[in-house]
Structure formats: C-alpha cells, structure tokens
C-alpha positions in Angstrom: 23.0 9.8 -7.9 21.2 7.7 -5.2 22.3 9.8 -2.4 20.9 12.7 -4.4 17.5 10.9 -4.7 17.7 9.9 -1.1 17.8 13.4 -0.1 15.2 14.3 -2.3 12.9 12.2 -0.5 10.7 13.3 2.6 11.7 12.0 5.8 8.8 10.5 7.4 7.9 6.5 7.5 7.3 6.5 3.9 10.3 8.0 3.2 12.0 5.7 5.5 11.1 3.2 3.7 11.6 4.5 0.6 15.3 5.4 1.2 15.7 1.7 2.2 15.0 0.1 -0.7 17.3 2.2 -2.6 20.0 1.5 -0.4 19.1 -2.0 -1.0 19.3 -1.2 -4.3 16.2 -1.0 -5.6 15.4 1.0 -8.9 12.5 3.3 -7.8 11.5 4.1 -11.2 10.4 0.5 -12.3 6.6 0.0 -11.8 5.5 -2.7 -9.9 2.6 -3.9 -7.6 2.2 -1.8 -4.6 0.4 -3.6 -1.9 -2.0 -1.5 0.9 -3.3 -3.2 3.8 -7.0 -2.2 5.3 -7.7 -4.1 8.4 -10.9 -5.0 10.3 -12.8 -6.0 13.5 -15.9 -7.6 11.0 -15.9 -9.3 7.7 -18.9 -7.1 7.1 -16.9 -4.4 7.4 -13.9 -5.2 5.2 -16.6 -6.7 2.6 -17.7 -3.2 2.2 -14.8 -1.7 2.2 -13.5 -3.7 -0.5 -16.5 -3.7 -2.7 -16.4 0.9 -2.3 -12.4 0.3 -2.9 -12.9 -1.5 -6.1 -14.0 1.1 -8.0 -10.7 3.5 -7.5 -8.9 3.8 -10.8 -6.1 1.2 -11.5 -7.2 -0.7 -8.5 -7.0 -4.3 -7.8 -8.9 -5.3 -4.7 -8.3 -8.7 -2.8 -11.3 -10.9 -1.7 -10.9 -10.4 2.6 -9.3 -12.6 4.5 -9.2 -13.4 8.3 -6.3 -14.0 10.5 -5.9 -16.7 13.2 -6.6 -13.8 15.6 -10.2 -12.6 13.8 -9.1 -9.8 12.0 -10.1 -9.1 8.6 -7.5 -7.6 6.2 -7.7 -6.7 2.5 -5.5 -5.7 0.1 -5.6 -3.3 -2.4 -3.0 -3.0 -5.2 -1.9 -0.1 -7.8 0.4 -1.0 -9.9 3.1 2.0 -10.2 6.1 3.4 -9.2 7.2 3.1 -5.7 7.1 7.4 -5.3 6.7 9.0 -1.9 3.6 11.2 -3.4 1.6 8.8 -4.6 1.7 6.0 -2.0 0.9 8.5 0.7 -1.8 10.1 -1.2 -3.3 6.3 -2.0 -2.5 5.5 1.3 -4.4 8.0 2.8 -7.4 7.8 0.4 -7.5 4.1 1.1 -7.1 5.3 5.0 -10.2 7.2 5.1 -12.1 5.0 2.8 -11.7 2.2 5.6 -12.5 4.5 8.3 -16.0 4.7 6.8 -15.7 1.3 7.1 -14.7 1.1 11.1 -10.8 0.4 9.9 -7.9 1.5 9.7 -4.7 1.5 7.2 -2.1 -0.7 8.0 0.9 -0.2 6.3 2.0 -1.0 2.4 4.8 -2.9 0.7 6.3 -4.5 -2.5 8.4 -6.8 -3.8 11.7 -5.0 -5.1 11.8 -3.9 -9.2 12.7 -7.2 -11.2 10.7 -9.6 -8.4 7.6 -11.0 -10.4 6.4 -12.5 -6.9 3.3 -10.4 -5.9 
C-alpha cells in the first residue's frame, strides 16, 4: 500500500519529499503543522509580509525573526495533511505573496505524524 501511494505522488521536490517521509514511515493522512518559510533582505519587508499573510484562512503567522547573517525569515503554518496539492498550492500562494514583499519562498517542513514538537 505505501509503494502504491508513492507512485501516486508527483515527482518533483515536493514529491521528493513527500515519498521520503513515507519511507520513513510516516502516516500522510494525520494532520499536523506544516511549516513555510518566507525570507528577507529587510525587516520592513518581512513585517509586511507577515501582517498581508495573516489573514489567509487557517493561517498561523510567526512574529519575523533575523538570522546571524541579517536575513529575516517568517513562518507561516497550516495545519493539515502533509498532501502534495495543497503544500504546493500554499507554497506558491505564500511564494508570490512574499514576492510583493521583495522575498522569496524558502522551503517547508514538519515534524512527522505523532511528533507534538512544532
């Protein structure tokens, strides 16, 4: 049955992904927190972006932080299944919302189904 759904799945870097975690065993039906990253050159920047990502549906925004290197990242969580549609589909929403912003996407992860760690 998980070879089946592996197949099933696009192969592109989502899908790459995606296929992983059920190889590591991972139940891709259970909901959990799905984390997006947004990253950018000014907190200005990631301020707004944050602020025009909070009103998405089901979305919880993080406050922006800054890395040792000056970069401002924020992240934005859904909480849902890990599918292949809907991350790339918020993914890219997210993607051009930052854009707008003068940033850019930067990948999206989650703790495996059963990990309360977010």
């Amino acid at each position: 049955m998980r070879e089946l759904r592996a197949m099933m799945i696009p192969d592109d870097e989502n899908g790459q992904v995606l296929k992983q975690m059920l190889e590591d065993g991972d139940d891709l039906e259970r909901a959990r927190g799905i984390e997006f990253y947004q990253v950018f050159s000014a907190e200005a920047d990631a301020q707004a972006f944050a602020e025009a990502a909070a009103v998405l549906p089901d979305l919880t925004v993080d406050a922006p932080e800054v890395d040792d290197e000056g970069i401002w990242q924020v992240c934005a969580i859904r909480v849902m299944a890990p599918g292949h549609a809907a991350i790339t589909a918020l993914e890219r929403q997210l993607g051009e919302l930052a854009e707008v912003h003068r940033g850019y996407a930067d990948g999206w992860g989650c703790s495996p189904a059963g990990d309360t760690a977010h």
